[in-house]
C-alpha positions in Angstrom: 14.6 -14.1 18.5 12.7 -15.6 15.6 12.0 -13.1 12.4 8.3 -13.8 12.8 9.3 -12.8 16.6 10.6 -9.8 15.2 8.4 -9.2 12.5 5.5 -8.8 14.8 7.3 -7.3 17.5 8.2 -4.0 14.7 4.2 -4.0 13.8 2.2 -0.9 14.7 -0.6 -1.4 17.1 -3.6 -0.1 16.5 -6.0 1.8 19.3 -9.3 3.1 18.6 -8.7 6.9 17.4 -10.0 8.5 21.0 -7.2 6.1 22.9 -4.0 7.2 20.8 -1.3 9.9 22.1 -0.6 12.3 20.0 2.9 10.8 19.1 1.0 7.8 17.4 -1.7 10.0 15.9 1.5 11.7 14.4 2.7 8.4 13.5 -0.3 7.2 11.7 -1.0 10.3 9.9 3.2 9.9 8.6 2.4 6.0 7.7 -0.8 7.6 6.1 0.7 10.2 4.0 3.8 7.5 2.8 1.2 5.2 1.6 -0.4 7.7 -0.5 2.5 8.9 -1.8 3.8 5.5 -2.8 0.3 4.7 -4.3 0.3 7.4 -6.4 4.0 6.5 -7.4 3.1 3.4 -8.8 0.0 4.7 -10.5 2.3 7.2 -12.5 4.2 5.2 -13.4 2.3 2.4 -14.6 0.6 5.0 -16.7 3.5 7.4 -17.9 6.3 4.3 -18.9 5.6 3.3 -22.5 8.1 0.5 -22.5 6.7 -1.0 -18.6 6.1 -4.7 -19.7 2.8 -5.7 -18.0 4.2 -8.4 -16.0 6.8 -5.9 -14.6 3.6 -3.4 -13.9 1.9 -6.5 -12.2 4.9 -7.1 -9.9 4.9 -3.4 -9.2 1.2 -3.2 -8.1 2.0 -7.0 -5.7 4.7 -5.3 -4.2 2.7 -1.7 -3.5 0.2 -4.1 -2.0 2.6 -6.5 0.4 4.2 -3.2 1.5 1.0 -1.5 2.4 -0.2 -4.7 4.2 3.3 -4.2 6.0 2.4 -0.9 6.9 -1.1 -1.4 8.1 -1.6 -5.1 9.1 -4.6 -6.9 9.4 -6.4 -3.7 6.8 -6.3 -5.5 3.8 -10.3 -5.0 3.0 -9.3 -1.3 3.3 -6.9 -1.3 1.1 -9.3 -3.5 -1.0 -11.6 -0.7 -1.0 -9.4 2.0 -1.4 -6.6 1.5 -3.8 -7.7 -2.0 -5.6 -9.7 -0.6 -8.0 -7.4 2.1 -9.2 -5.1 -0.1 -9.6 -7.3 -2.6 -11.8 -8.2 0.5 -13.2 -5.3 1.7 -14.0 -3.8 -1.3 -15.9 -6.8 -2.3 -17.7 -6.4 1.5 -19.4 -2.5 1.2 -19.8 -3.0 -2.5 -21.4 -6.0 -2.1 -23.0 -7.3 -5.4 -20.4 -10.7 -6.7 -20.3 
């Protein structure tokens, strides 16, 4: 089987809210809650490192991004809306960006 094959084989599908079981409810709700988590991560520590080149934070926030696009594909306008901004936000503060 190709990785693509597999890739997309792995990827949650997604039901509107009234058709899940309660398993993938659970399941979303878990993906949910890991996201936040690992968004948060990154915004700490973006802020908190004093020695965190830029082009390292940078990486951090394109990997954050790929891996929440992993977790929830086809949502990236959500994520757009959700965490794009506090990230931009986040680095302009740290690195004084215009």
């Amino acid at each position: 089987m190709s990785q693509l094959a597999a890739q997309t084989e792995n990827q949650p599908t997604y039901k509107p809210e009234s058709l899940q079981t309660p398993e993938e409810k659970a399941e979303e709700s878990r993906r949910i809650r890991r996201l936040q988590l690992m968004m948060n991560m990154v915004i700490q520590v973006i802020q908190q490192d004093r020695n965190l080149p830029v082009e390292q934070a940078s990486a951090m926030v394109a990997n954050a991004r790929r891996a929440a696009l992993a977790m929830f594909p086809g949502k990236e306008l959500a994520f757009d809306l959700i965490y794009w901004s506090r990230l931009q936000r986040t680095m302009r503060e740290r690195y004084r960006m215009q």
